[in-house]
N, C-alpha and C positions, 0 to 999 in steps of 0.2 A: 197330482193331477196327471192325468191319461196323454200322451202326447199325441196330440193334433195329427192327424190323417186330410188332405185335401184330397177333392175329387178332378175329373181333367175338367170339366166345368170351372170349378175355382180356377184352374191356373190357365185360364183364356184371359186374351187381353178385352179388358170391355168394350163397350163401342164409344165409350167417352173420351177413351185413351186416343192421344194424339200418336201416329204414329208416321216417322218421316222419315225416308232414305237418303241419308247424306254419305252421296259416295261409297265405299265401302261399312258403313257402319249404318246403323237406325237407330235413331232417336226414337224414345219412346218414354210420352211423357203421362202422370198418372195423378190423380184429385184423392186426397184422404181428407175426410170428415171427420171428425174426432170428437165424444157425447161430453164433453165442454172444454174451457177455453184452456188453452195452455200454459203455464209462464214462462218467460222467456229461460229460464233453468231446462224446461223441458223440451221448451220449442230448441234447444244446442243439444240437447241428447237423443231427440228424433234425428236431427242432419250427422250427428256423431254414429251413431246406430248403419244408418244408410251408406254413409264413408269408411266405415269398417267392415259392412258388407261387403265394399265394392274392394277394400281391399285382400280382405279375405279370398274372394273369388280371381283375383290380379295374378297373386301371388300363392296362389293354390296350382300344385297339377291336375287335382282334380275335377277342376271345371275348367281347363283347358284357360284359352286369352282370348275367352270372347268378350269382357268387360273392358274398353280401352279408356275411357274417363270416369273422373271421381264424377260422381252424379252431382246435379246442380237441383238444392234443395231452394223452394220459395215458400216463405209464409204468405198467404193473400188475406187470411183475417188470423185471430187468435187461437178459432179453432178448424182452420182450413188449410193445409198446406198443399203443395204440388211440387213433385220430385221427377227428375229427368236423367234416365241412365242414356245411355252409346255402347254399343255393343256390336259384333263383328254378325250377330245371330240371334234369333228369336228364342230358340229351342234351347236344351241341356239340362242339366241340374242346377245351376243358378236359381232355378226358378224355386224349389222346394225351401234351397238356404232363403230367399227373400223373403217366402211366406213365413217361414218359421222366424225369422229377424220380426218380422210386422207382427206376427201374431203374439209375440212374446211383448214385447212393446205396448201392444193391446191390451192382452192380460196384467202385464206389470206394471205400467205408466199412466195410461190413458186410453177408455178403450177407443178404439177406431172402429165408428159406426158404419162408415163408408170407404170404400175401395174403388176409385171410380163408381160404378152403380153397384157394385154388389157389395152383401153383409157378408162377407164369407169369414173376416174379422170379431164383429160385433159379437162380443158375448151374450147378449140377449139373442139374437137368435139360437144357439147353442140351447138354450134353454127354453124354449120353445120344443 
């Protein structure tokens, strides 16, 4: 499989994305749809995935310590969840390791239809 290239399109935060300045950091929180339901097996290896990102990037020098909390993962249905990073900055490479943690995720687990509003995930688009 060809590895994934995103555009600076994809890596915009959508307008669904809740976005708040708390003091030094910004919360920024994000909706994934997922093309069915999860089990809870899966639903601990999506929040497992997203907390290894975050520590991947923590304890990495090479995205610097703009990640200051473990992200706070919520299921709202089966196949709905909503994830909240904190961070010192919007920008950097973080953003490339997230897409590729998501997209892999996508591909390997469950695909995720939705990203906030975009398919930039969904393998049906891809094929399209």
């Amino acid at each position: 499989m060809a590895k994934r290239t995103y555009t600076e399109a994809d890596l915009q935060i959508g307008r669904i994305a809740d976005v708040k300045r708390e003091g030094e950091t910004v919360a920024h929180t994000h909706c994934v749809h997922f093309a069915r339901p999860l089990t809870r097996a899966e639903q601990h290896l999506f929040t497992d995935v997203l907390v290894g990102f975050y520590y991947t990037v923590h304890f990495s020098q090479q995205f610097g310590d703009g990640v200051v909390a473990e992200p706070v993962v919520e299921f709202l249905s089966d196949h709905e969840a909503r994830y909240t990073l904190r961070q010192r900055s919007l920008s950097g490479a973080w953003k490339d390791l997230l897409f590729a943690v998501l997209g892999n995720f996508s591909q390997e687990v469950v695909p995720i239809r939705l990203h906030d509003e975009s398919r930039v995930f969904d393998p049906e688009r891809e094929a399209q």
